[in-house]
Structure formats: structure tokens, C-alpha cells
C-alpha positions as CSV (number, residue, x, y, z in Angstrom):
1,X,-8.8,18.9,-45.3
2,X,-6.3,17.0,-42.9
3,X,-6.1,18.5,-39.7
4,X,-2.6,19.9,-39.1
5,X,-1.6,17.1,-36.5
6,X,-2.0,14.6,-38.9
7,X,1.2,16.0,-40.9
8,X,3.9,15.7,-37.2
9,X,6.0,13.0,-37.6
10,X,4.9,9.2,-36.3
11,X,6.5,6.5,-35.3
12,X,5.8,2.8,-35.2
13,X,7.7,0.5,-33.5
14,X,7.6,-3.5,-33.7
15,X,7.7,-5.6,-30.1
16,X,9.3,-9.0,-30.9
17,X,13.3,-8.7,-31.4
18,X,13.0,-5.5,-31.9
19,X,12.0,-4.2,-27.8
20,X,12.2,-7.8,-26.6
21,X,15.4,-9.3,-27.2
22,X,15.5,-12.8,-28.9
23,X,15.9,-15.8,-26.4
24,X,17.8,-18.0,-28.8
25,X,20.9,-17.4,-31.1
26,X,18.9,-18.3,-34.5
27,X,16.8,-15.6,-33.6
28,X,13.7,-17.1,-32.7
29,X,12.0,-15.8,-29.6
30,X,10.2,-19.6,-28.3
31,X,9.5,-17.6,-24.8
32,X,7.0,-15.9,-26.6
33,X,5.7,-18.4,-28.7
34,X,6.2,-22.0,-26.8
35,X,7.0,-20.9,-23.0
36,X,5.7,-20.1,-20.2
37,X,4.5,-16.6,-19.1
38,X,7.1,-16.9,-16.4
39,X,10.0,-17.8,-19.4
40,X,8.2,-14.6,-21.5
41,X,9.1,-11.8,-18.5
42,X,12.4,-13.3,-18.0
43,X,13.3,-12.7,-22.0
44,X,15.6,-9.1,-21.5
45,X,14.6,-6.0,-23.3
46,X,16.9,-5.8,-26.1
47,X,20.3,-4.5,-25.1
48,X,20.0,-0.3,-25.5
49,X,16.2,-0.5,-26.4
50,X,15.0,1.6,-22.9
51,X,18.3,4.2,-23.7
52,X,16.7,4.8,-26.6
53,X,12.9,4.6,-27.1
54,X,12.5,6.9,-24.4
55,X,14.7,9.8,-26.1
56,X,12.6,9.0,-29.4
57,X,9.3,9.0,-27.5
58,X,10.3,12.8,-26.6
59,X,11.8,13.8,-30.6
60,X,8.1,12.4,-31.9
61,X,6.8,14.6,-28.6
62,X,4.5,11.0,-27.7
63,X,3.5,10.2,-31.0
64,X,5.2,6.7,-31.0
65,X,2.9,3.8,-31.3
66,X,3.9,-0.2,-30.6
67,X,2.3,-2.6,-33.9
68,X,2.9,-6.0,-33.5
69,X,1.8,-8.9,-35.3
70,X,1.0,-12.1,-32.9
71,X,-2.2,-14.0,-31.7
72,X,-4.1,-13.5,-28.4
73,X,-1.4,-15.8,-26.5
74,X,1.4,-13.5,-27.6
75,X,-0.4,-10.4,-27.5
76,X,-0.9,-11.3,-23.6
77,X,2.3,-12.5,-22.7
78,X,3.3,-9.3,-24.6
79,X,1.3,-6.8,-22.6
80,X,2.9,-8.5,-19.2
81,X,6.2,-8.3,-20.2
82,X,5.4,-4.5,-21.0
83,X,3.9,-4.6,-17.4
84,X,6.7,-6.5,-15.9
85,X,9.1,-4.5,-17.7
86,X,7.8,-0.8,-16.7
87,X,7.6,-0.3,-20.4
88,X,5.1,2.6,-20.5
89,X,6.7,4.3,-17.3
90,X,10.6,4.3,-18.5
91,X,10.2,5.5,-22.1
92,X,7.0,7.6,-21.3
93,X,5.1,6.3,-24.5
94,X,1.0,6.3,-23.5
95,X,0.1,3.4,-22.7
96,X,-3.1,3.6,-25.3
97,X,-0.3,3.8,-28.0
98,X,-0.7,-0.6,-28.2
99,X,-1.7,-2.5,-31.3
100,X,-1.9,-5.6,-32.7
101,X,-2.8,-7.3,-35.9
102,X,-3.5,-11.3,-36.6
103,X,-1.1,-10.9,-40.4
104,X,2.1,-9.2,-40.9
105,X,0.2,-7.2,-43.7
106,X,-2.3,-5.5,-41.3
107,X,0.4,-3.8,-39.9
108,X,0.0,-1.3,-42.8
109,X,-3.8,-0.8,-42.2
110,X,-2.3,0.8,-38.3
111,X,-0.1,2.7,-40.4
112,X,-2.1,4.3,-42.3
113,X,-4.8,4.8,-40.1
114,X,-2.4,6.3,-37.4
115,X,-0.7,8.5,-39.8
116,X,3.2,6.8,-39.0
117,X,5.5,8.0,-41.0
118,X,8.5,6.1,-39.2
119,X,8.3,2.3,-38.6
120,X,11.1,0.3,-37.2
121,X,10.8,-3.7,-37.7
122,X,13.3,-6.4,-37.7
123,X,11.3,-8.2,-40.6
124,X,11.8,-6.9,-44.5
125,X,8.7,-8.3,-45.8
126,X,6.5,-6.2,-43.1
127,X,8.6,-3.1,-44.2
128,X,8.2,-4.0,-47.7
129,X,4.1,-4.0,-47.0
130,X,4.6,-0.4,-45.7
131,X,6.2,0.9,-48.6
132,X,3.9,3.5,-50.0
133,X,2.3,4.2,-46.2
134,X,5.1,5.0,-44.1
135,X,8.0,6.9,-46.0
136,X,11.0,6.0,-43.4
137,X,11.4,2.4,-42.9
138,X,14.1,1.3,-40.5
139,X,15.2,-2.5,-40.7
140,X,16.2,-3.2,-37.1
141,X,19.0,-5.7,-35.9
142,X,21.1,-8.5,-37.2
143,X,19.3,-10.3,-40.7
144,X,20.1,-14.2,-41.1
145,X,20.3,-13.5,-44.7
146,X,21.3,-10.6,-46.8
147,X,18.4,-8.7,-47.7
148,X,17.4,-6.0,-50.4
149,X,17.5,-2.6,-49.1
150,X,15.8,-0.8,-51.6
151,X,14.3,2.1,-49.6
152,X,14.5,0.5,-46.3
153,X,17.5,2.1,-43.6
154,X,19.7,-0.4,-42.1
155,X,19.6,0.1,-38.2
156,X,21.7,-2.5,-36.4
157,X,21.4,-1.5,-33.1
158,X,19.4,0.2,-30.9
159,X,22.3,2.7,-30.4
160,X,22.4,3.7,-33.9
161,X,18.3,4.9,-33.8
162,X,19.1,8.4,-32.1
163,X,21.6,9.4,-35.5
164,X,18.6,7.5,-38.5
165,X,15.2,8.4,-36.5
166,X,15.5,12.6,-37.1
């Protein structure tokens, strides 16, 4: 029998463009991939992103849980910018609350083992990988192309996730 905790409410939450703010205006975030560590800290959160993690952090009552996809390079500059950025200290998220996966895929094998039932990405196909797993998929910011919605929730902006995430 599943132990009552494992039916609260979960969220997942992606790192790049989603928390981190893409560096260039086709969307690709090269600090991450092809800077410097100095050029990775120096990429902004994304604009709202601390206004509003932090109030979702308290709804889910700390069960929020960051699932990127990115290799060790990434997942280190990612862990200083979290660092640089206070990450864990302004939105109050644990700081145990970290994953990463190698494939865009894995991210469903966190999921499921973590229970998430909310999971906000900026990527359709990662969503699309989740469907079955994690009942409330949010697709987060701007999309280069149109894309099909079927049982994903649009979420433009950061200050839109306090009125989708309930």
C-alpha cells in the first residue's frame, strides 16, 4: 500500500530557460553549453522566476524538485549558478531536491520515482515523455514554433504559474 505522502502534490521543475534565462534571442543558452563558468553566473535568472518558485515551493509545502537534462559540464556550471544565485536560500526549496539525467527521456524515470505530479519544462518532447507519469504538464515560455498542446498547459511566463500551478 502507498504511504499516504506519496499521494501530496509534486512538483518538478526544469533549470535551462526555464530558472536560467536564455542568453541569446534564438533561445539557445551557449553560456551554459560553450562559455565560461564566469559567462554561466552572469546568465540572469529568468525575469519573475525567484517571485514565483518561492510562493510555489510553500503551495507544494517543499515538495518541489529541480530535473534537468545536461552532462557533467552543465550540471556543474548549473550547481554554481544555483550557488551564485542563492537559489536554495531565496525560494526555500532543499537543497537535496537536485537531479539530473544524461537523455531528455530519463526525466520520466525522476518522475516517477519521486511521485511528481506537476512538471514545468520549456521543451514539448520532455513533456510529451511524461505523459502517463506526471498528470499536470506546464509548457513554460515562448516556443519557436507552434506546438501541439494536447494535454500540455501553456504557461508563458513566470507570472502566470501562481493562477495554472494549484
Amino acid at each position: 500500500m502507498r504511504n499516504a505522502s506519496q499521494h501530496l502534490p509534486r512538483l518538478g521543475i526544469d533549470i535551462g530557460r526555464v530558472l536560467i534565462a536564455a542568453e541569446r534571442a534564438d533561445g539557445g543558452d551557449t553560456a551554459f553549453i560553450g562559455g565560461s563558468l564566469q559567462d554561466a553566473l552572469d546568465t540572469p535568472p529568468y525575469e519573475g522566476m525567484f517571485e514565483a518558485v518561492a510562493p510555489l515551493v510553500d503551495r507544494f509545502e517543499g515538495r518541489v524538485w529541480l530535473v534537468s537534462k545536461c552532462g557533467p559540464s552543465v550540471q556543474a556550471k548549473s550547481r554554481a549558478w544555483l550557488a551564485h544565485h542563492r537559489f536554495f536560500e531565496r525560494t526555500g526549496m532543499a537543497r537535496g531536491n537536485l537531479r539530473f539525467c544524461l537523455k531528455r527521456p530519463q526525466k520520466a524515470d525522476h518522475c516517477r520515482e519521486l511521485g511528481i505530479t506537476h512538471f514545468i519544462d520549456d521543451r514539448s518532447d520532455v513533456l510529451d515523455h511524461l505523459e502517463g507519469i506526471v498528470p499536470n504538464r506546464y509548457l513554460f515560455g515562448p516556443q519557436a514554433r507552434p506546438v501541439a498542446m494536447a494535454g500540455l498547459v501553456p504557461l508563458p511566463a513566470w507570472r502566470d504559474a501562481a493562477a495554472l500551478v494549484r
